[in-house]
N, C-alpha and C positions, 0 to 999 in steps of 0.2 A: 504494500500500500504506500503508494506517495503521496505525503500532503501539501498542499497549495494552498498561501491563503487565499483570502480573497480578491483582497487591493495591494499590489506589488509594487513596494516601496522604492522608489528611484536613491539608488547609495550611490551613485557615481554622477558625477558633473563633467559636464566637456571641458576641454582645455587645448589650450595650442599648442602646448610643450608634453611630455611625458612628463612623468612627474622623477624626478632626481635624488630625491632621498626623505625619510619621515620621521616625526619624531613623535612616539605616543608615551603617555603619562600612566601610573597605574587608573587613572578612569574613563582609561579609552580614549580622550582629546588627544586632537590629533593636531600637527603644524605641520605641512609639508610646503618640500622645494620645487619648483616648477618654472623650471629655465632659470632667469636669475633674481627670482622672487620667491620669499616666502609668503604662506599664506592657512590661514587656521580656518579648520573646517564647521563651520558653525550650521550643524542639521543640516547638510547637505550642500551647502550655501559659501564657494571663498570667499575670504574675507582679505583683503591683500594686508601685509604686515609691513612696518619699517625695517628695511633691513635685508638682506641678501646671507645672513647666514644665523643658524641659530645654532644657541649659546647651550642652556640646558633649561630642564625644568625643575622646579624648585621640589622639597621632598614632599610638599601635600599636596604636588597637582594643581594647585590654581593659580600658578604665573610662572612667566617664564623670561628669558633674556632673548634678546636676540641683536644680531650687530652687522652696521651695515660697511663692507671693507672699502667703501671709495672715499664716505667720508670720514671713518674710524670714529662711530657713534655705536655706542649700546645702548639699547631700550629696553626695558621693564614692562612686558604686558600684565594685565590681572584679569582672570578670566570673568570674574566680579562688572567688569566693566572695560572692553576693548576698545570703547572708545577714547580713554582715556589713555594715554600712553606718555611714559615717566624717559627724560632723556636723562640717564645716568650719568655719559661724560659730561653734558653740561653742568651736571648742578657737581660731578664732582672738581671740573674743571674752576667752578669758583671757591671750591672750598683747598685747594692745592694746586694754586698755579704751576703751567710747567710739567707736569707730573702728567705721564702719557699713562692710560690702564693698556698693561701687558696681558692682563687674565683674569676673567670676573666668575666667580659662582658663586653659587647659593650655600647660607653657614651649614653646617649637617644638625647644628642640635637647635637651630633658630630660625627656620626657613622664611621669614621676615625682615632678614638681615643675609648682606652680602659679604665678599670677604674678594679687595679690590688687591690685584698684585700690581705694584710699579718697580720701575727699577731696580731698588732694594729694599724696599719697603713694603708691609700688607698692612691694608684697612679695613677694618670691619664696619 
């Protein structure tokens, strides 16, 4: 016996490009790359993201980094709210002139908190 439901739910959305690599969180959200854009799949629907590469996602799922290599910006989504979106280098650009981020993730026991690596220095 094979079951069918009734109304067949469309999972896939067209796109120009193949898609290039994904990245899923333990609750199934999903960001994927597609050409030279990332983009979060909200119910079916991309969403285009800032940024051309992504970073990771944080340990409970509901945001994530991503960063874009032309202009060397990283952005802080929240999946709470995607409209919104947090420019890291800038606001850490004012707070440590000078001071390039080499490598950004998320704390493992605070996932609220980052932990920025520069030159020789980490910030949390």
């Amino acid at each position: 016996m094979i079951l069918v439901p009734n109304v067949m739910e469309k999972l896939a959305f067209p796109l120009a490009d193949k898609i290039s690599g994904f990245y899923l969180n333990d609750k199934e959200e999903i960001v994927f790359q597609n050409g030279n854009g990332l983009y979060y799949d909200r119910q079916g629907v991309p969403l285009k993201l800032r940024g051309n590469q992504f970073v990771s996602w944080n340990e409970t799922g509901d945001a994530f980094i991503t960063f874009d290599s032309g202009k060397n910006v990283h952005y802080l989504y929240r999946l709470g709210d995607l409209s919104k979106v947090f420019n890291i280098t800038a606001s850490f650009d004012n707070l440590r002139k000078n001071a390039k981020i080499e490598k950004i993730v998320f704390h493992p026991a605070d996932s609220e908190k980052t932990i920025i690596k520069t030159g020789n220095k980490l910030y949390i």
